[in-house]
N, C-alpha and C positions, 0 to 999 in steps of 0.2 A: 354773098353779101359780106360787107366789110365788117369788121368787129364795132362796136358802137363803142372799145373804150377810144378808137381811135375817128369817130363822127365829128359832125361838126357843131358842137356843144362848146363854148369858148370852156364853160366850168362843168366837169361830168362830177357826177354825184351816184353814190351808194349806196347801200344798208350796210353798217356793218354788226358783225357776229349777231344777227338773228337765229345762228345755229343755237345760240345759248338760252338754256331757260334763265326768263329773266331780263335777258339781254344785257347789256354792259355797263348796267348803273347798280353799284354796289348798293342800294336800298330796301328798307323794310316795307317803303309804301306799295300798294297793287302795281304790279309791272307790263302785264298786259300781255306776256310772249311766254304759256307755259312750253315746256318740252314737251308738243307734241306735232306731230305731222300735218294737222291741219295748219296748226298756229305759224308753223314757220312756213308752209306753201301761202296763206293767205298774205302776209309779209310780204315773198315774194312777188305773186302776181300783181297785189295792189301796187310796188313798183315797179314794175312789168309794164302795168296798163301808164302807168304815168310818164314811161319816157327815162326814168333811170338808169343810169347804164352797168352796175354793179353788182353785187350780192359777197360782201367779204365777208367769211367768217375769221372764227376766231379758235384756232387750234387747243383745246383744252383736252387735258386728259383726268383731274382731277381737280378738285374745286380749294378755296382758302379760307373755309373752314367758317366761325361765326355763324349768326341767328340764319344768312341767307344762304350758308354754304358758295358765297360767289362764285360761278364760272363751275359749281360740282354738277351740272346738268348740260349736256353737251354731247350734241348731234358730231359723229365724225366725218369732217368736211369732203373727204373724196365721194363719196356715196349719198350725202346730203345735195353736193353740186351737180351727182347723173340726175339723182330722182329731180331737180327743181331745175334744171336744165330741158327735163324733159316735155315740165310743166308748164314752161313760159316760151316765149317766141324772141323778144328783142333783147335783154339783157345781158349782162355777161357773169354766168355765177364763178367763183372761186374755189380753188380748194387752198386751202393753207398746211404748207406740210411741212412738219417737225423735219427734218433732215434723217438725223442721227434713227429715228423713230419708221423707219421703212427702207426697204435695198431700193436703188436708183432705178433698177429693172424693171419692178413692178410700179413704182411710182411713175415711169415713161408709158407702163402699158396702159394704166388706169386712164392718166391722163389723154391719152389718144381715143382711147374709149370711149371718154366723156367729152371729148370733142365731135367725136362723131354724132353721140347722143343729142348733143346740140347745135347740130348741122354748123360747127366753125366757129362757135361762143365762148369757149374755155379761155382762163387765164389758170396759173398758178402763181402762187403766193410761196415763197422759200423762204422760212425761216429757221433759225438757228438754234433755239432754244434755249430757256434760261432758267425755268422750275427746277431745280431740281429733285423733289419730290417725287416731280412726275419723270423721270429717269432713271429712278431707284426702281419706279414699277416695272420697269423694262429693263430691271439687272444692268443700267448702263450708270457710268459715273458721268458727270458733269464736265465734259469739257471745259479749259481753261479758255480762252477768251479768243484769244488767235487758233487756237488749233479749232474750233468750230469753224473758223473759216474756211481753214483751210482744208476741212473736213467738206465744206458744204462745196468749195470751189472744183472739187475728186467726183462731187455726187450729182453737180449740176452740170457737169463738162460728160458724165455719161451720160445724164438725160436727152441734152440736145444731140448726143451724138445720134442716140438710138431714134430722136425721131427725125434724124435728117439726111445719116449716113445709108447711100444705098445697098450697100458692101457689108459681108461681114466682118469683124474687126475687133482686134485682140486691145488690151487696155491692163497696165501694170501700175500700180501707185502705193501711195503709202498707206493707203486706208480700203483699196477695192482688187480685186483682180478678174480682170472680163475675160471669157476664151471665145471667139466667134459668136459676139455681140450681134443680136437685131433684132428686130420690130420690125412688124407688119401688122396691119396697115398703117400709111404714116398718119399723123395729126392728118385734117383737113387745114390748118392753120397753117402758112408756108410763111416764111423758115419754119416755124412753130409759135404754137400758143403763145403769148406774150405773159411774158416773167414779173412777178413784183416782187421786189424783196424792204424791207423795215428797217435795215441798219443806222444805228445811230450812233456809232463809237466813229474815230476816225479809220479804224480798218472795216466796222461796217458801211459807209460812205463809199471806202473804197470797191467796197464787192458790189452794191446798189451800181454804182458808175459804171464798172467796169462788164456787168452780166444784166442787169435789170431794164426792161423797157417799160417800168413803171417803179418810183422812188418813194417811200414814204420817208416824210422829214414829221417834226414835232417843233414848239416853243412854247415849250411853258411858262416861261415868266418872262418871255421879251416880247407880247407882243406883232406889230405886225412889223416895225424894224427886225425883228429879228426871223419874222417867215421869211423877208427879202431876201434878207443875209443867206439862212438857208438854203433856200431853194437857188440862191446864185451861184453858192458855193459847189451846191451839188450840180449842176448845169456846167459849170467851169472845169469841176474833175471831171464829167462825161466829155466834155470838149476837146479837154486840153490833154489828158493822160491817154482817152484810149480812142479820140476819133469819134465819139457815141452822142446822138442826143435822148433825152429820156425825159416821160412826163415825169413829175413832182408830184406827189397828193399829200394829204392829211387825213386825220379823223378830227369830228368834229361832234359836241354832243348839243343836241338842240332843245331849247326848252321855250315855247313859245305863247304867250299868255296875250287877251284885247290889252294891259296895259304893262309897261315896264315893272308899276309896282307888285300888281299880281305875278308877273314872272319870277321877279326876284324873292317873293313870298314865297313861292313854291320851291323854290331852287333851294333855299334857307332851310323848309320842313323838309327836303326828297336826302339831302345831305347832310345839317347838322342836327338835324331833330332826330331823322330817323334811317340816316345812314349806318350801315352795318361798318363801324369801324376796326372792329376786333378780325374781320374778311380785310379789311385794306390794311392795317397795320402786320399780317401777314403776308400780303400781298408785297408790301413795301419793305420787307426782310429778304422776299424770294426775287427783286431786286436790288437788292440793297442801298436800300434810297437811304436808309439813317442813317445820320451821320452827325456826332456830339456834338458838332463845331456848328451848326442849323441850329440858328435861335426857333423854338418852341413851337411859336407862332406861323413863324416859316415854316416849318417843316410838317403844321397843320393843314395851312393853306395848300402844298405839295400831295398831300395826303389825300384833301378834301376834290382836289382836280385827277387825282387819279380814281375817287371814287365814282367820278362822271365819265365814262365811256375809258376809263385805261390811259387816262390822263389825258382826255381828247379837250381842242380849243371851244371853247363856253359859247354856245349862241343865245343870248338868254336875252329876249326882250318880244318887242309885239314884231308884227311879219315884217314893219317897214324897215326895223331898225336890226333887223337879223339879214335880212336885206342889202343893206350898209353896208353891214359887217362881210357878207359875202362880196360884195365888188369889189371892198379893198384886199380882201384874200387873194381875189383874182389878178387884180393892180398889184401884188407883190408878188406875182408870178407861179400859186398855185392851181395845178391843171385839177383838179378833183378833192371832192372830199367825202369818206365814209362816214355814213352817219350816225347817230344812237341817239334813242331817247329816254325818257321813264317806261312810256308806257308804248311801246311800238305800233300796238296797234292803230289805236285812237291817234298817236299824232304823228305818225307816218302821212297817215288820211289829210290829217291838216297842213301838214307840209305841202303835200301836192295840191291840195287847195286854195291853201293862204299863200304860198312863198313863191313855188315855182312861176306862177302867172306873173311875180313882180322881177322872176328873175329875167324873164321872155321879155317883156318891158325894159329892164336893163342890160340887156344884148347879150345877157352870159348862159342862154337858151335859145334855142328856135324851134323846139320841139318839145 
């Protein structure tokens, strides 16, 4: 059976980081997703049953501190995507893996593992890492910005090898050294499990283009002119530099109310009433989004969209007009989007209620 990120769904859709207690909205209101095993299996299957094609978590290893401790509760993704890989049938659960933070070896073996556990459902997720906090816990210093690349392009060039090379095989570099490489048994996934990676610098664009068969892109203040831009841009370097084409996704955070006023009410109390700011203004240090030259306000409003899913694009209105808003995402060329809400549970359920049947209505589903 083919993997469903690659079905015939014009727009695939996700959860994302329901590994986290909480989930990805920096808030003091009721969140609906504790850390616990039930809460994120029910997550899962409830998008299971509904036709979803994802499960992205969200690699945390400690949290940003503030009344909600944001992101300090946190299921680790390779063993949260066997068990709920185990537990669902059509989906595709993720692992999200810190690079630097596990050898290429065992991250090749896990990953085959959990392929198999999911009869051919695996993706991974490679990311590069950016806390560094959470690389002090691990005795490791912060790589500078290129050398993670280059670090992660030594770690994902053994990975595919070991699940694809039939041979054993030696491997010398600047950061690993392999003596008579292999794995057994391979992925069920042929070439292998399909890669996402999140780069958003222009050398991470270039590792998404050049290794990724799944891209995440962001705009935060441009917009759907500038999702175009995006995802054109990234399309054009998979084209043009390495031969490659590659989905596009996003995250996206949904907040869906019977009327526009109600939604933006709540969105108003989930954020500036009872937003844990003192978790995002950390947050916004560990990537260094401040910056003196950002008039106040700006760098509020920066603030306030990062404290909604990780700075994911706003869906905030009733189903018709969230709706909208997804076809013209689609219309500028995004293949997928990971989702988050307040409260996961409860409006997971509504999503696949309210939205989806309008999305099947506007051709961007058939299932």
């Amino acid at each position: 059976m083919p993997n469903v990120l690659f079905g015939p769904n014009k727009l695939k859709l996700g959860v994302f980081g329901a590994n986290l207690g909480g989930g990805c909205v920096a808030t003091q209101l009721p969140r609906g997703l504790p850390a616990t095993w039930p809460a994120t299996l029910e997550i899962a299957q409830v998008a299971d049953a509904a036709g979803l094609e994802a499960l992205v978590p969200v690699a945390r290893w400690r949290g940003f501190g503030g009344a909600t401790n944001f992101s300090g509760q946190s299921f680790e993704t390779y063993t949260w995507a066997a068990g709920l890989g185990a537990q669902t049938r059509c989906l595709t659960p993720f692992a999200t893996s810190h690079v630097p933070t596990i050898h290429p070896i065992v991250a090749a073996k896990q990953a085959a593992t959990i392929d198999h556990i999911t009869q051919g459902r695996f993706a991974l997720n490679v990311v590069c890492g950016w806390f560094g906090d959470e690389f002090a816990m691990f005795g490791r210093p912060l790589l500078d910005h290129e050398t993670r690349y280059d670090y992660a392009e030594e770690w994902l060039e053994i990975v595919r090898r070991l699940w694809t090379a039939e041979d054993e095989w030696d491997f010398s570099g600047r950061y690993f050294r392999i003596e008579r490489g292999v794995l057994e048994p391979k992925p069920l996934q042929r070439p292998h499990p399909p890669i996402m990676n999140a780069g958003r610098s222009p050398t991470g664009n270039r590792f998404a283009a050049r290794y990724a068969d799944i891209a995440f892109t962001t705009f935060w203040e441009s917009g759907h002119a500038g999702a175009g831009a995006a995802v054109a841009s990234l399309r054009r370097l998979a084209r043009e530099e390495f031969g490659r084409q590659l989905q596009v996704w996003s995250t996206a955070f949904v907040l869906c109310r019977p009327t526009e006023r109600e939604a933006r009410a709540d969105l108003h109390q989930a954020i500036e009433e009872r937003g844990d700011w003192v978790a995002i203004d950390h947050l916004a240090e560990a990537i260094r989004m401040d910056d003196r030259n950002v008039p106040l306000d700006v760098m509020r409003a920066r603030k306030a969209r990062l404290m909604a899913g990780y700075g994911s694009y706003p869906l905030v209105g009733t189903p018709e007009q969230i709706t909208d808003e997804l076809v013209r995402l689609s219309a500028d060329g995004i293949d997928g989007l990971a989702l988050s809400w307040v409260d996961y549970g409860a409006e997971l359920r509504q999503f696949t209620r309210e939205i989806v049947p309008l999305l099947r209505q506007a051709g961007l589903r058939v299932q």
